[in-house]
N, C-alpha and C positions, 0 to 999 in steps of 0.2 A: 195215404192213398196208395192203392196200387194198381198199377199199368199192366197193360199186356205186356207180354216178354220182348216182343219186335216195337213197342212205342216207347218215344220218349218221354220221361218224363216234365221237360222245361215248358210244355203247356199247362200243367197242373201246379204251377208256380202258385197264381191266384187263388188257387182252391187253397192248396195247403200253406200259405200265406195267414189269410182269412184265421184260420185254426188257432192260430198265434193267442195265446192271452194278453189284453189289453194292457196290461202291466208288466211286461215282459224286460227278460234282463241280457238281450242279448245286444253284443255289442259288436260281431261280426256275422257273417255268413258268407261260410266257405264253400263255394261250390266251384264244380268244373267247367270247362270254357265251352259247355252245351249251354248255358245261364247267360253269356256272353252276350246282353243286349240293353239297351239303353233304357228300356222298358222295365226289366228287373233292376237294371243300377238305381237308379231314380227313385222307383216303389221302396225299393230298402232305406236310401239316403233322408225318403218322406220318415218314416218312421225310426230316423237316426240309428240305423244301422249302415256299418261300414263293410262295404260287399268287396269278399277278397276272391275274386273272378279272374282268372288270370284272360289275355284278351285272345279270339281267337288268330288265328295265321292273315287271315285276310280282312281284319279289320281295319281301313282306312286309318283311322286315327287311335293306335295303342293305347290302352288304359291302365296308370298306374294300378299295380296291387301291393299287397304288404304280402312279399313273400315267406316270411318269415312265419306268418300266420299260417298260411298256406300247407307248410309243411306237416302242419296238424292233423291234415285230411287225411294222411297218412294211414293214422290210426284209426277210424273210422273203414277206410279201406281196407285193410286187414280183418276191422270186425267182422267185418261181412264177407272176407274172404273164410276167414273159420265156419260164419253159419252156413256158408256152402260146402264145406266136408259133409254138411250130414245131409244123405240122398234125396231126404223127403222135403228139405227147405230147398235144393239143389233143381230139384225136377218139379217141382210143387203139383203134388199127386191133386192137393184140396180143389175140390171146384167153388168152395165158397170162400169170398176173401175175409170174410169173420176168422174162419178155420182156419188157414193159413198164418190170417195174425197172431194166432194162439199160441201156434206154433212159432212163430217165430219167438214171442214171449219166452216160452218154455227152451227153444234153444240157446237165447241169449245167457236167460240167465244160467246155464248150464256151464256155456263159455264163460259166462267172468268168474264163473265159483273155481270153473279148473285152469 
């Protein structure tokens, strides 16, 4: 899915949730403390995923995470720091979001080839 540049994405949870394959092998989900809701903990916990959410500043009651896992986002952050050196993923010239994903396809795999 993709958002306007000024939205967030933690409403589009559900949607791209759903997308999931029924037989899926995932055994965490690392997101940032915009995810931070009991709403998403739960939904994940239903389908036995372990949600590594670290909690926000002002959440009443703190929620263990496996920070260790955590540090893995790391690399995903980076990914996407790289696909943004190139101007046109950077400014997303495209008006159709088909087009844009193409691109991004096409720059990903650019990044992991160099």
């Amino acid at each position: 899915m993709i958002t306007a540049g000024a939205r967030h994405d933690a409403p589009l949870f559900e949607t791209v949730f759903e997308q999931l394959p029924a037989e899926h092998e995932l055994e965490h989900s690392v997101m940032d403390k915009g995810y931070d809701s009991d709403k998403i903990r739960n939904k994940l916990r239903e389908e036995d995923i372990e949600p590594v959410i670290p909690p926000r500043s002002n959440r009443k009651a703190p929620c263990a995470y496996n920070k260790e896992v955590y540090k893995l986002r790391n690399q995903v952050e980076r990914l996407i720091n790289r696909l943004k050196q190139f101007r046109r993923i950077a400014t997303r010239y495209e008006k159709l979001a088909m087009t844009f994903l193409g691109l991004i396809h096409l720059v990903a795999a650019y990044v992991v080839i160099h």
